[in-house]
TINUDO-864104 format. One record per residue: x, y, z of N, C-alpha, C in turn; residue number from 1. Coordinates in steps of 0.05 Angstrom, whole numbers, plus 5000, padded with zeros to 4 digits. Layout:
N
  n_X  n_Y  n_Z ca_X ca_Y ca_Z  c_X  c_Y  c_Z   i
    X    Y    Z    X    Y    Z    X    Y    Z NUM
...
END
This chain:
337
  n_X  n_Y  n_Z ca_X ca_Y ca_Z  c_X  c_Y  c_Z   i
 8358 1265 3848 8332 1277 3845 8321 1272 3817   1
 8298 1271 3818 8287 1268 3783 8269 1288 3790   2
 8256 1285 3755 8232 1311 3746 8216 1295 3724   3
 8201 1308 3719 8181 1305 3710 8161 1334 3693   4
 8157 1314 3671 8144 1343 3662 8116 1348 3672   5
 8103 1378 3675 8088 1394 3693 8073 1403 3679   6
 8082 1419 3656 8063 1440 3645 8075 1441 3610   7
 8070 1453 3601 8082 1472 3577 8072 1501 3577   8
 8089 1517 3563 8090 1547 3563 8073 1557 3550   9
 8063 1585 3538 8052 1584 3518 8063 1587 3489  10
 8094 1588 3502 8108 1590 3475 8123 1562 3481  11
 8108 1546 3482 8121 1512 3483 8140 1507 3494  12
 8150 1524 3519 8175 1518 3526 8160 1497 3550  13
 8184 1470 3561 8173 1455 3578 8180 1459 3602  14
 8167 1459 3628 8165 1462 3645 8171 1440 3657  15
 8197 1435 3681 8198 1403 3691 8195 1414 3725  16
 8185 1399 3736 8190 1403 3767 8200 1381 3777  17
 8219 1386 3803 8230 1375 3813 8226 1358 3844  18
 8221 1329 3833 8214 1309 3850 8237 1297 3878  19
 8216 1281 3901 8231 1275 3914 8246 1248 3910  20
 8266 1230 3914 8277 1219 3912 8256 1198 3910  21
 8254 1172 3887 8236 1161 3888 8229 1137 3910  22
 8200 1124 3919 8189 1118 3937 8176 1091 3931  23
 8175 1060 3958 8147 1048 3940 8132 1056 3929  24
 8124 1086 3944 8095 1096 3934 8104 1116 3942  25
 8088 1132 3918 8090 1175 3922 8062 1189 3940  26
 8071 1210 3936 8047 1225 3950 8032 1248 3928  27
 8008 1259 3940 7995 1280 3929 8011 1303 3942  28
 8018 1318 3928 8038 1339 3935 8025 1367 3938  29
 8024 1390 3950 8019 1411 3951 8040 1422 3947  30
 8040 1449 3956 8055 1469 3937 8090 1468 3962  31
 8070 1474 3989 8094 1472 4012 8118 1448 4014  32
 8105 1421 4000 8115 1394 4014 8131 1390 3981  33
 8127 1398 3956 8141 1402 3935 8177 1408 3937  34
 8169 1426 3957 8197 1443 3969 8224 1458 3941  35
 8237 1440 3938 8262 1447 3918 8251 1443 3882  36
 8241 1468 3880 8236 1469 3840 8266 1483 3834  37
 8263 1458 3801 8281 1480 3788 8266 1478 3763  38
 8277 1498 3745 8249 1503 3718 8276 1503 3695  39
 8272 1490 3675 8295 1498 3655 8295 1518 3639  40
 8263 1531 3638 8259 1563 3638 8256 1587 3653  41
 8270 1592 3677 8251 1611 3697 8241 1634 3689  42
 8232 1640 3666 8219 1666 3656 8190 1654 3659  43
 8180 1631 3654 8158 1613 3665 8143 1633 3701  44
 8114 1636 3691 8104 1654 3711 8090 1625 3728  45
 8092 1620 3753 8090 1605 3774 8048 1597 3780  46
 8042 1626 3772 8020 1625 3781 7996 1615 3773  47
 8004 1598 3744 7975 1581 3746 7979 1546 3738  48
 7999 1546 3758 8002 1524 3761 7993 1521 3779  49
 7969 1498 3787 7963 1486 3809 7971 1456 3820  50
 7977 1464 3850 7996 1440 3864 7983 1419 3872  51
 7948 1430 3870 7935 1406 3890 7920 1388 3866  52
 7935 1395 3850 7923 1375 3817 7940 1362 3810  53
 7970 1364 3828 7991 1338 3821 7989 1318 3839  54
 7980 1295 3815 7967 1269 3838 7993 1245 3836  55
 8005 1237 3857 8029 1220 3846 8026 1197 3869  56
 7995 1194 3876 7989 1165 3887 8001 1144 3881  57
 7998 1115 3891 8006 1097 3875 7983 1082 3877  58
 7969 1080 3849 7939 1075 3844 7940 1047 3818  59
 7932 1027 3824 7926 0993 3811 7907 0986 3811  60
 7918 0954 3795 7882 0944 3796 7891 0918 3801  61
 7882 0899 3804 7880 0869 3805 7888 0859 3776  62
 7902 0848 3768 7901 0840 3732 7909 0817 3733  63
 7903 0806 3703 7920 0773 3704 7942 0775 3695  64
 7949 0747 3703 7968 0727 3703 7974 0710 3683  65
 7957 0708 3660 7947 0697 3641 7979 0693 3627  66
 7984 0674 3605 8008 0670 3596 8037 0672 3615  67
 8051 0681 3605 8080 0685 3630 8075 0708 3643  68
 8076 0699 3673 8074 0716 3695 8076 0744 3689  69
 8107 0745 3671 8116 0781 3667 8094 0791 3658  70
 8078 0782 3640 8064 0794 3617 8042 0805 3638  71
 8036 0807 3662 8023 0826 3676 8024 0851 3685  72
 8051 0854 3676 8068 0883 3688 8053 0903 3658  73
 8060 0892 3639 8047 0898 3615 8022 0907 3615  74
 7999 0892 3622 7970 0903 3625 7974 0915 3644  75
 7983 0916 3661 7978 0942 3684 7982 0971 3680  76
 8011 0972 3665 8017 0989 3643 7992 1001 3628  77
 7989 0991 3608 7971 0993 3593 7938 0993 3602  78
 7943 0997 3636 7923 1014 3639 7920 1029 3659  79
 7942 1034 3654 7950 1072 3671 7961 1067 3708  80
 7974 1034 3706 7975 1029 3738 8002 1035 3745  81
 8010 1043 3764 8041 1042 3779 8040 1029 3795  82
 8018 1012 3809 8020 0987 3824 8002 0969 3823  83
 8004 0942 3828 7986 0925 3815 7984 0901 3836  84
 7962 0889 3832 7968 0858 3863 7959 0834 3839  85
 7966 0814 3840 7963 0793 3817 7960 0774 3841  86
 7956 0742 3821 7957 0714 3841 7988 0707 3835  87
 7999 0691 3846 8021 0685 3835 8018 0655 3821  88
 7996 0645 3815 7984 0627 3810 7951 0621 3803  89
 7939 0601 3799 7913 0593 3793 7908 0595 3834  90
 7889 0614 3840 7886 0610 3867 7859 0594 3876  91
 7847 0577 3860 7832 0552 3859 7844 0530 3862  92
 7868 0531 3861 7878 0490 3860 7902 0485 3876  93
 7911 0470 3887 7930 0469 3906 7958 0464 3886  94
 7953 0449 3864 7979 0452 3850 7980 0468 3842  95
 8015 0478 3838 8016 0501 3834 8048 0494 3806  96
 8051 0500 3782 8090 0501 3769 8098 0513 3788  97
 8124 0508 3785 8148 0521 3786 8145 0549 3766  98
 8161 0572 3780 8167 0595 3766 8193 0595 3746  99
 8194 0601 3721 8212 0599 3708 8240 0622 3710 100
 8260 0614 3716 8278 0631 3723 8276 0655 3695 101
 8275 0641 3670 8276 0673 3655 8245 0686 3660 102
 8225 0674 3669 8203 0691 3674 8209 0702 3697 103
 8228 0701 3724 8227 0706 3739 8237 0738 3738 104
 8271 0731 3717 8287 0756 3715 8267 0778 3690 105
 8256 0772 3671 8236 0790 3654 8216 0798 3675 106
 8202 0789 3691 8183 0807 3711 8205 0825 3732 107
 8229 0806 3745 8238 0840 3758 8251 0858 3736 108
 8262 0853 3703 8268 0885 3696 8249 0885 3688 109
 8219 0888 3674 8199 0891 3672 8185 0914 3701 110
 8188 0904 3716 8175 0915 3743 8192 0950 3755 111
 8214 0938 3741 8234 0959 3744 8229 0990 3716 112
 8231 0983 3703 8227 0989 3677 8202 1003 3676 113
 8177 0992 3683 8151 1007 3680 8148 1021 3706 114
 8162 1017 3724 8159 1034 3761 8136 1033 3763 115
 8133 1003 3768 8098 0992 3789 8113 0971 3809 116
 8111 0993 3833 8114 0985 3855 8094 1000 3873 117
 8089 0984 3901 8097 0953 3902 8081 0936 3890 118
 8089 0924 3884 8075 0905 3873 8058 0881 3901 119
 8036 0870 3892 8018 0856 3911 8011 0833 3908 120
 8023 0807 3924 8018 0783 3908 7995 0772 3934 121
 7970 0765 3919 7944 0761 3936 7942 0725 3951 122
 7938 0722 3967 7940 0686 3975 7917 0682 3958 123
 7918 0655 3950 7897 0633 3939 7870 0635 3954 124
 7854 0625 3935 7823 0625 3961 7829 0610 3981 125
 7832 0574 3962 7839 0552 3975 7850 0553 4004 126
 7866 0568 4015 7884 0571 4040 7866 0569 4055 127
 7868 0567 4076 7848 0570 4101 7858 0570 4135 128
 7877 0586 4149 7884 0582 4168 7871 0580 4188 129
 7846 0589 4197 7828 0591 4211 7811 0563 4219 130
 7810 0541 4202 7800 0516 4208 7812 0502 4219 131
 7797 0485 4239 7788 0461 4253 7799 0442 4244 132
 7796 0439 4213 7811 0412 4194 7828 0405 4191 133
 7849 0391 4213 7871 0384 4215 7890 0380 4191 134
 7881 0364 4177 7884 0352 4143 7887 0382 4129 135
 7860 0405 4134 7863 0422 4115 7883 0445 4117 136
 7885 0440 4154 7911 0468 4163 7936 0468 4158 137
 7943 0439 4162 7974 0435 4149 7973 0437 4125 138
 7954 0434 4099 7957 0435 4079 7956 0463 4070 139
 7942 0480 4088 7942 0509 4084 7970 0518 4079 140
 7983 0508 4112 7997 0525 4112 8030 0515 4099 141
 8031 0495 4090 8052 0489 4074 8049 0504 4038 142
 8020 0510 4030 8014 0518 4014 8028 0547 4005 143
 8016 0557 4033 8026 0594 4034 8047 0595 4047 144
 8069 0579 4048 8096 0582 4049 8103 0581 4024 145
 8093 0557 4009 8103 0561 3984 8104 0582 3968 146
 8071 0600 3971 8067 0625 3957 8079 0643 3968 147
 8095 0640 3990 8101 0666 3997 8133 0668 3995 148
 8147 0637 3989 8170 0633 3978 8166 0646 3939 149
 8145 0646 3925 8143 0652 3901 8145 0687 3897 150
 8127 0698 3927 8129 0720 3925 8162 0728 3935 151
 8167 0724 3939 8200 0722 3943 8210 0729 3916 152
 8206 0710 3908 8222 0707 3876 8225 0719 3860 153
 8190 0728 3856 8183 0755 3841 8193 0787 3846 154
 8197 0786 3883 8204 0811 3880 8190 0838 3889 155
 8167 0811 3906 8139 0818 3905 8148 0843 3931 156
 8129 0863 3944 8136 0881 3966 8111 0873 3991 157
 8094 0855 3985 8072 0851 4008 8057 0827 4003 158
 8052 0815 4016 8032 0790 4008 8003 0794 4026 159
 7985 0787 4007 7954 0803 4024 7940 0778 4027 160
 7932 0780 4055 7923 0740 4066 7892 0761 4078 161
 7879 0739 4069 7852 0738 4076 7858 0715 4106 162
 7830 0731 4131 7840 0708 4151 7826 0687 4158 163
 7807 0676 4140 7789 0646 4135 7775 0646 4145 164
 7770 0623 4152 7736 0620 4166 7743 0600 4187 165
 7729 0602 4207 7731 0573 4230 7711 0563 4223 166
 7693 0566 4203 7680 0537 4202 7664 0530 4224 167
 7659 0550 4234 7639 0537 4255 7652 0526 4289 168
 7678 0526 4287 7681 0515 4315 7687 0541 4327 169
 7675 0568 4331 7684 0591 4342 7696 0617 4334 170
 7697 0642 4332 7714 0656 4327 7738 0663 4348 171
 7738 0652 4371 7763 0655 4386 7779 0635 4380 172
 7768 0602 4374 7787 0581 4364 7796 0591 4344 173
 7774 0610 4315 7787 0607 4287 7818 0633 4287 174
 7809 0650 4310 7836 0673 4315 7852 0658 4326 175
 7862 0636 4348 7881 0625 4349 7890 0612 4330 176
 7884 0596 4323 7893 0573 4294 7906 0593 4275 177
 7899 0616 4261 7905 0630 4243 7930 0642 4258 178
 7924 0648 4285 7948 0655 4298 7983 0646 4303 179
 7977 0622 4302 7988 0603 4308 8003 0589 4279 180
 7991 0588 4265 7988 0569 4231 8010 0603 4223 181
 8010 0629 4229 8024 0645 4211 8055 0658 4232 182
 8046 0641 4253 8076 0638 4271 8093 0619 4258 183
 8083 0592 4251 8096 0580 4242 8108 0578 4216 184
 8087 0594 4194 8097 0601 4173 8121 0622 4169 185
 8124 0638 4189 8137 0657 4189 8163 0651 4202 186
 8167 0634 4216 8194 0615 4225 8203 0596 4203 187
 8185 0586 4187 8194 0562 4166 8202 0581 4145 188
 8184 0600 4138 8185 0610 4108 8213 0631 4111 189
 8216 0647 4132 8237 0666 4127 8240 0684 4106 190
 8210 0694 4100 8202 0706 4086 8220 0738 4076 191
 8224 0753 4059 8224 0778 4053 8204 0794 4054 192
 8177 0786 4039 8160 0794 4024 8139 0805 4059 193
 8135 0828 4061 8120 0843 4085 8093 0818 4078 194
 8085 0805 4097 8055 0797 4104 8030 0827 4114 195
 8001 0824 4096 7989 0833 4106 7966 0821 4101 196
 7963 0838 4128 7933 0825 4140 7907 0831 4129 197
 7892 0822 4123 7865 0842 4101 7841 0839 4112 198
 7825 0866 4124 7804 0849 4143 7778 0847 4121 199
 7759 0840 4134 7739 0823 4122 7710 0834 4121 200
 7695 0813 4108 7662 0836 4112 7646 0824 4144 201
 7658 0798 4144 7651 0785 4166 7622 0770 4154 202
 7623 0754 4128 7601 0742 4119 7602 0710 4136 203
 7587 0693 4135 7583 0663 4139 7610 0657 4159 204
 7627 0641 4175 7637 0638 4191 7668 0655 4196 205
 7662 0668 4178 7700 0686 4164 7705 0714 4201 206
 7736 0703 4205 7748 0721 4226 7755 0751 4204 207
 7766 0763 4225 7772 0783 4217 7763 0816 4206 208
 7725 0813 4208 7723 0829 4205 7708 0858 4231 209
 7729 0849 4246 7731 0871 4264 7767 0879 4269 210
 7774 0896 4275 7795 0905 4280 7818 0895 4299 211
 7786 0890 4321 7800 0878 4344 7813 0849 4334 212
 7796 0832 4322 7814 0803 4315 7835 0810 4297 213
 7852 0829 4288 7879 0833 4273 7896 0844 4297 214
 7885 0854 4312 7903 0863 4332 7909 0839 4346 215
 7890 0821 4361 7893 0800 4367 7922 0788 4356 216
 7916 0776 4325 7936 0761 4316 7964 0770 4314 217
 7957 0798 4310 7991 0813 4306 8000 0808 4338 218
 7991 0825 4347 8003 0815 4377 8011 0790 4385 219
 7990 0770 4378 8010 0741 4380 8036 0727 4364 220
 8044 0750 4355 8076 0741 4327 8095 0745 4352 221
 8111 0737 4343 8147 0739 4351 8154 0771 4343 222
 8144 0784 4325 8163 0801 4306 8139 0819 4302 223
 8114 0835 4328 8083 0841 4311 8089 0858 4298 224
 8125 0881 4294 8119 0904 4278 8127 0893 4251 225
 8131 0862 4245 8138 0860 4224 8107 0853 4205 226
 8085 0858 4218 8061 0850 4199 8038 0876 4199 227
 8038 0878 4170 8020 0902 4160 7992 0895 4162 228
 7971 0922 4142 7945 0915 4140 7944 0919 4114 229
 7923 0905 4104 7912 0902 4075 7881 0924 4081 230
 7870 0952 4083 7851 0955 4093 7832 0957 4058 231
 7805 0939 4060 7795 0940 4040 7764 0955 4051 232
 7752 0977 4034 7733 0995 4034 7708 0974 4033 233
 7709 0965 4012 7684 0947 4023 7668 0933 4035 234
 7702 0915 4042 7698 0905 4074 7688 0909 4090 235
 7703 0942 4092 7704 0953 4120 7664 0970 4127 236
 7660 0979 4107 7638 0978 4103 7614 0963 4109 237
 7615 0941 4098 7601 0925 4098 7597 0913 4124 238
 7623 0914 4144 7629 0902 4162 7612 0923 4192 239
 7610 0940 4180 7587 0953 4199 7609 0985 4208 240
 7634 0999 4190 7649 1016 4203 7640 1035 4183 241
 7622 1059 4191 7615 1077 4174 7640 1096 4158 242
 7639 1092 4134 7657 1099 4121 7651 1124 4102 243
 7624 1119 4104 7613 1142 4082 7608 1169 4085 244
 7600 1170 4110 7598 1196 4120 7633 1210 4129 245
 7636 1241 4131 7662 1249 4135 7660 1242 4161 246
 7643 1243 4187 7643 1241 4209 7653 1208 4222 247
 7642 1193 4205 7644 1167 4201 7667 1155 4198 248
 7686 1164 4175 7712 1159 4170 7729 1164 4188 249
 7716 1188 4192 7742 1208 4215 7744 1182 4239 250
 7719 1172 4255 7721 1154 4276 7737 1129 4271 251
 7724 1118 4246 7738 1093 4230 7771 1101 4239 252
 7781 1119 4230 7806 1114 4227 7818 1122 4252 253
 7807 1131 4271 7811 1136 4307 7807 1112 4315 254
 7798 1093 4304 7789 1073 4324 7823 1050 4315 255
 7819 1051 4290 7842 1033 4272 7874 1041 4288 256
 7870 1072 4278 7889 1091 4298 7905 1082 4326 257
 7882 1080 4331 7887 1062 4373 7893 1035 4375 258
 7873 1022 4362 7886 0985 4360 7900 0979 4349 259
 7911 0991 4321 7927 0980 4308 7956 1005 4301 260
 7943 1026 4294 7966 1049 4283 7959 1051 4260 261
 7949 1072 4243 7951 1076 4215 7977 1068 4198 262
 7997 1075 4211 8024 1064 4193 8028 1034 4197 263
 8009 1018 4205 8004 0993 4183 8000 0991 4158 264
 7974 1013 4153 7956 0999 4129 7981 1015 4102 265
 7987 0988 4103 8007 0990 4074 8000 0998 4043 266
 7965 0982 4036 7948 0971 4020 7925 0977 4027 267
 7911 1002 4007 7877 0999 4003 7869 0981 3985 268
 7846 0964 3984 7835 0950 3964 7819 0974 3968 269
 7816 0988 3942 7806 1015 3934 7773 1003 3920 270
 7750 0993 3935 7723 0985 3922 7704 0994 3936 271
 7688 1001 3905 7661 1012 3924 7645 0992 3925 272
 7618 0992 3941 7611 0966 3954 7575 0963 3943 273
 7576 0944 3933 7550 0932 3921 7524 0930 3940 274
 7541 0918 3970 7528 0915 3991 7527 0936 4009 275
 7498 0936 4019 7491 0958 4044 7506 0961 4065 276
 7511 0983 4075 7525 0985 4107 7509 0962 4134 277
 7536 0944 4142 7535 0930 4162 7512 0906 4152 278
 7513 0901 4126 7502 0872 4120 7522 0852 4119 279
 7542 0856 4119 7571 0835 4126 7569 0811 4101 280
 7561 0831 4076 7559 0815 4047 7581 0819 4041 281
 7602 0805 4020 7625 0817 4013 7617 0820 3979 282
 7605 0844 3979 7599 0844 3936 7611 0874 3938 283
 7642 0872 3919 7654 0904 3908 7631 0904 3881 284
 7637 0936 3883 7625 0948 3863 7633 0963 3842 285
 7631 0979 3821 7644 1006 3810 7661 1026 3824 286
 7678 1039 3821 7682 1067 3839 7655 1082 3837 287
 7645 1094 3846 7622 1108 3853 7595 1102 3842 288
 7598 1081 3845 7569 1054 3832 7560 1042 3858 289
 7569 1048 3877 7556 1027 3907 7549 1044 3928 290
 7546 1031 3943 7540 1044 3966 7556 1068 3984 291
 7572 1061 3970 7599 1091 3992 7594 1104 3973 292
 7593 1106 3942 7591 1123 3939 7613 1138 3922 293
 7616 1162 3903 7645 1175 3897 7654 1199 3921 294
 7634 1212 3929 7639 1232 3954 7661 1219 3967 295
 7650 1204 3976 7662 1177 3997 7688 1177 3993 296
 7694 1157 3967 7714 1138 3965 7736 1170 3958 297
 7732 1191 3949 7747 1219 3943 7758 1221 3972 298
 7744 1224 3996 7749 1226 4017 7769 1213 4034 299
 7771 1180 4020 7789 1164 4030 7819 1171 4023 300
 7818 1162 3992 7839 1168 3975 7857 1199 3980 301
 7841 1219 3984 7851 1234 3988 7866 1243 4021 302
 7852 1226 4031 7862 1229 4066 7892 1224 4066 303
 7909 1247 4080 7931 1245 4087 7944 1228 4109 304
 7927 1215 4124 7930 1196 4144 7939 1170 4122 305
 7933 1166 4097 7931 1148 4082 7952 1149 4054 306
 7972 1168 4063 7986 1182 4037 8011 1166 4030 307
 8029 1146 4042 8030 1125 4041 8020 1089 4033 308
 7997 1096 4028 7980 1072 4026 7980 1074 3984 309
 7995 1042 3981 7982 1038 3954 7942 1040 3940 310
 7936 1041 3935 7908 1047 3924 7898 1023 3899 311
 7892 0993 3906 7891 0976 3883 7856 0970 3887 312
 7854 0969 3858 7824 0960 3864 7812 0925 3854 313
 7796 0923 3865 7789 0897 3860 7756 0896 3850 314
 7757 0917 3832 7728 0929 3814 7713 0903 3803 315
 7693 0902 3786 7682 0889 3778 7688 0882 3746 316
 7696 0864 3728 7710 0874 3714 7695 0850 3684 317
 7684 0862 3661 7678 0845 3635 7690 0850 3616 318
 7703 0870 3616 7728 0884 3598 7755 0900 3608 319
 7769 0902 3590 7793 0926 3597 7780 0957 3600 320
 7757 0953 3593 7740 0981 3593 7734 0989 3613 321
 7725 0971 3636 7712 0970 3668 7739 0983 3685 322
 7765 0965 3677 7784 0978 3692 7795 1013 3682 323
 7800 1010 3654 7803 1040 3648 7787 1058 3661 324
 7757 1053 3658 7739 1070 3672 7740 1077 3710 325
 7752 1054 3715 7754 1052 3741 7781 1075 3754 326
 7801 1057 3733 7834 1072 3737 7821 1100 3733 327
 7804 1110 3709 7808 1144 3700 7789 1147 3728 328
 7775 1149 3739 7755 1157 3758 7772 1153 3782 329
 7790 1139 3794 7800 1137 3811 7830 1164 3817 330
 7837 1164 3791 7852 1189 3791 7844 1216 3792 331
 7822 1228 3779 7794 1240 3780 7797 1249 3814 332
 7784 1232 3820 7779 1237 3848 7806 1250 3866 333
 7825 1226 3863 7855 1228 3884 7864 1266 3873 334
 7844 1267 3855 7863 1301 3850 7843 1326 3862 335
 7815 1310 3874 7795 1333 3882 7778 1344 3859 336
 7772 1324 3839 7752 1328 3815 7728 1313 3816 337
END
């Protein structure tokens, strides 16, 4: 069991409470689900401590990659994250280095050391399973074997695949092909690293942004309880699933509930949305700068159907300032502020 400090006294004595065995990801704890305290003072009076202000989410941001891979565990750190999703590469170009074995072993004790898990390694734009382009599918998908042999390496706990575009020849052809293209990856690659699925705003020819086409594809695997969801707010929004309203959510997640199971969604992409409800634009925004809203996005984060789910955002970002602001406001909220 570990602890953690809680409070101080008024005569400075420290207050530690006692945690559950640690987790990918923690929970928001109340006072009941706390269960076993011990206090290294018990003359310490219990009563103004509040339980629904200990927030032990697991709340990230998108960061780079910039220099050696490890050195991202570092900015994440340094800005208040315990979980983080990176590229494992330039996800513009099909070439890709090799990972350096001492970069490999400095990012897992690094990863270990700062406790940001899980960690999230995102596919390349470039990929595309969903096309028609013979030339471009095999190239896809030898691509994201590779990345998903890298996420291997690293240590990574999920890999988050966007599900492409058909390009025009259909959305029932572009759900097979994608179907099909991550059967085969998943026989060749022999992956560790959990695959998840991330649905979409449903802009210009792109699958995925209904529910029903992830159910689709999972059901067509060998292994469907072996593939998660990536559920992103903006998306989902944008994609026409009222999220903003409490009444709205509540359905959203009855409907997800039925086709898929909530104990998929592994991964929020935690963004508020630039774009209007059911314009199927994909523009993230601020935490409580868009269209959902802070009401909103408090409502999500805080949902216990979701207490499990890492919380990474993919904000808008011209400084380290955008994310601090983002990270402090996102914690803010997960505590009911």
């Amino acid at each position: 069991m570990a602890y953690t400090l809680v409070s101080k006294t008024s005569k400075r004595k420290l207050v530690w409470v006692r945690l559950p065995p640690s987790a990918p990801y923690a929970q928001s704890f109340t006072k009941k689900a706390l269960g076993s305290w011990h206090f290294r003072y018990p003359d310490f009076s219990l009563k103004n401590l509040d339980y629904h202000r200990i927030c032990m989410k697991r709340i990230g941001l998108h960061v780079s990659i910039a220099g050696h891979i490890y050195e991202s565990l570092g900015r994440a750190r340094e800005l208040g994250c315990n979980t983080m999703q990176i590229f494992s590469r330039n996800p513009r170009g099909w070439q890709a280095s090799n990972l350096e074995k001492s970069d490999v072993e400095e990012f897992s004790r690094l990863k270990i050391k700062y406790d940001i898990s899980p960690v999230v390694i995102h596919i390349p734009y470039i990929i595309n399973l969903a096309t028609s382009d013979d030339s471009l599918y095999k190239r896809s998908i030898d691509a994201y074997i590779d990345d998903l042999k890298r996420a291997d390496l690293l240590g990574a706990e999920y890999f988050v695949t966007h599900l492409g575009s058909h390009v025009g020849s259909g959305e029932d052809n572009g759900i097979k092909r994608f179907s099909d293209a991550l059967k085969e990856i998943i026989k060749r690659a022999k992956s560790k690293t959990t695959i998840l699925l991330e649905n979409t705003a449903g802009s210009g020819d792109g699958i995925g942004y209904r529910f029903e086409h992830i159910k689709r594809i999972i059901e067509n695997q060998a292994n469907p309880s072996e593939i998660g969801v990536c559920l992103d707010t903006a998306h989902t929004f944008a994609a026409g699933y009222d999220i903003k309203s409490k009444a709205g959510l509540e359905d959203t997640l009855k409907k997800f509930d039925k086709l898929l199971g909530l104990g998929r969604i592994k991964v929020v992409h935690f963004n508020d949305s630039l774009s209007p409800f059911d314009s199927h634009v994909d523009r993230h925004q601020h935490i409580g700068k868009g269209e959902i809203g802070l009401q909103a996005l408090g409502r999500i984060i805080r949902d216990p159907r979701l207490k499990n789910a890492a919380f990474i955002m993919e904000t808008p970002k011209e400084s380290d300032k955008d994310d601090k602001r983002n990270m402090a406001l996102a914690k803010k909220i997960c505590k009911g502020r």
